[in-house]
matplotlib code that plots the C-alpha trace (Angstrom):
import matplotlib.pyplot as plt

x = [92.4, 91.3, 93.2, 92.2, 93.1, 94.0, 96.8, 100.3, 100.2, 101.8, 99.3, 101.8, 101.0, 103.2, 105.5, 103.8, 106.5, 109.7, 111.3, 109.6, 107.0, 103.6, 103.2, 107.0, 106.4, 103.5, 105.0, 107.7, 105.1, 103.3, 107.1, 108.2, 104.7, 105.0, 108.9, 108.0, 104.9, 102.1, 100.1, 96.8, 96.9, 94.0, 91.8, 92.5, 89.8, 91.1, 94.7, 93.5, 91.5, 93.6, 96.4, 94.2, 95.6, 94.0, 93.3, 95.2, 98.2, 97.6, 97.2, 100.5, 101.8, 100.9, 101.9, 105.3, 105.2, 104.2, 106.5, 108.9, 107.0, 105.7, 102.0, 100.1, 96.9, 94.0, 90.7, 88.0, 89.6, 91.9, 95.7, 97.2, 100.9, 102.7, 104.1, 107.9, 109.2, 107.3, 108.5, 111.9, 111.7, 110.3, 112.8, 115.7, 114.5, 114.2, 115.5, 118.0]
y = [99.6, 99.5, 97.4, 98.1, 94.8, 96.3, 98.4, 97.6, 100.3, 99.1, 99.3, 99.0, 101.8, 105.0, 105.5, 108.5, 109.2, 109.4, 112.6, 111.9, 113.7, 111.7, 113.0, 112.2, 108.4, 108.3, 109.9, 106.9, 104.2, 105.6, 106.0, 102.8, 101.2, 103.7, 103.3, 98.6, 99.4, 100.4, 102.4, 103.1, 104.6, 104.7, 107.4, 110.2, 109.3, 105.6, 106.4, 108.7, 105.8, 103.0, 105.0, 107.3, 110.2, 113.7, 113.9, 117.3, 114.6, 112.6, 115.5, 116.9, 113.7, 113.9, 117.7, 116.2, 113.1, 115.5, 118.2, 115.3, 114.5, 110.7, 111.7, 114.3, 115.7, 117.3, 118.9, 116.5, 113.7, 112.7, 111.4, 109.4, 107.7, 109.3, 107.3, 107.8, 106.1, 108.3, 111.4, 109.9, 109.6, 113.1, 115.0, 112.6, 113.9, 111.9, 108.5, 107.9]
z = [119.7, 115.9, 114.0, 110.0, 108.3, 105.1, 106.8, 107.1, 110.0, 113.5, 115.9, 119.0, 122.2, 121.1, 124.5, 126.5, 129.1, 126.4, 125.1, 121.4, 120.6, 120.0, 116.9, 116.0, 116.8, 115.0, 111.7, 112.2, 112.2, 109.4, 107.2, 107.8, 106.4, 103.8, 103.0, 103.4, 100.4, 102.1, 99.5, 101.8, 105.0, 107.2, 108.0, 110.8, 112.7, 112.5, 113.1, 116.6, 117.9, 116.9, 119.0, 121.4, 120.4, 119.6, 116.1, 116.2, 116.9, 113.6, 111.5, 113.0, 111.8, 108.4, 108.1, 108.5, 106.4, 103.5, 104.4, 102.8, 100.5, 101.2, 101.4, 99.3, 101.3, 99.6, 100.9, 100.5, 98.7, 101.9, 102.7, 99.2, 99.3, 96.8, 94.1, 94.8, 91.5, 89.0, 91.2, 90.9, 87.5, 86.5, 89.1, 87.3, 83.9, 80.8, 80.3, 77.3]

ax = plt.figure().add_subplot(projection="3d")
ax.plot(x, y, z, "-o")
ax.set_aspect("equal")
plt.show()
C-alpha cells in the first residue's frame, strides 16, 4: 500500500463487502483530511494504488468532492483544495 508522507490521507483498507459505495468511502477519507487542513491531496494514480481501487473509482471520488465544492479539478494542472475561507468571504460579500 503507498503511503505518501506528505499526505494527511488515511490509508486504512476501504470495506469491500458493506453497502457504501467504494468510491463513497473514499470521498470520506479524502473530506475529513480536507475538512482537519489537508491542502495537497495525492495523485490519482497514488490514491488507486494506495487503496487498490480502479482509478475510475478515485476519479468518481473527486467528481463528488467537487460537486461540493472542496476540490477544484482542472485539465492538465490536476486536483487543488480549494481555499474555503476566501470562498467564504467573497460569497459573504464585503466586510464593513
Amino acid at each position: 500500500m503507498v503511503q505518501p508522507s506528505a499526505s494527511g490521507v488515511c490509508w486504512a483498507p476501504l470495506k469491500r463487502t458493506g453497502r457504501m459505495a467504494l468510491y463513497r468511502q473514499l470521498a470520506d477519507r479524502l473530506r475529513a483530511a480536507i475538512l482537519d487542513g489537508e491542502r495537497r491531496l495525492p495523485t490519482e494514480r497514488e490514491l488507486a494504488s494506495g487503496f487498490t481501487v480502479a482509478r475510475i473509482t478515485v476519479r468518481a471520488a473527486l467528481d463528488l468532492l467537487a460537486a461540493e465544492g472542496l476540490i477544484s479539478r482542472r485539465r492538465r494542472h490536476g486536483t487543488v483544495v480549494r481555499d474555503r475561507l476566501v470562498e467564504v468571504a467573497v460569497k459573504s460579500g464585503p466586510l464593513m
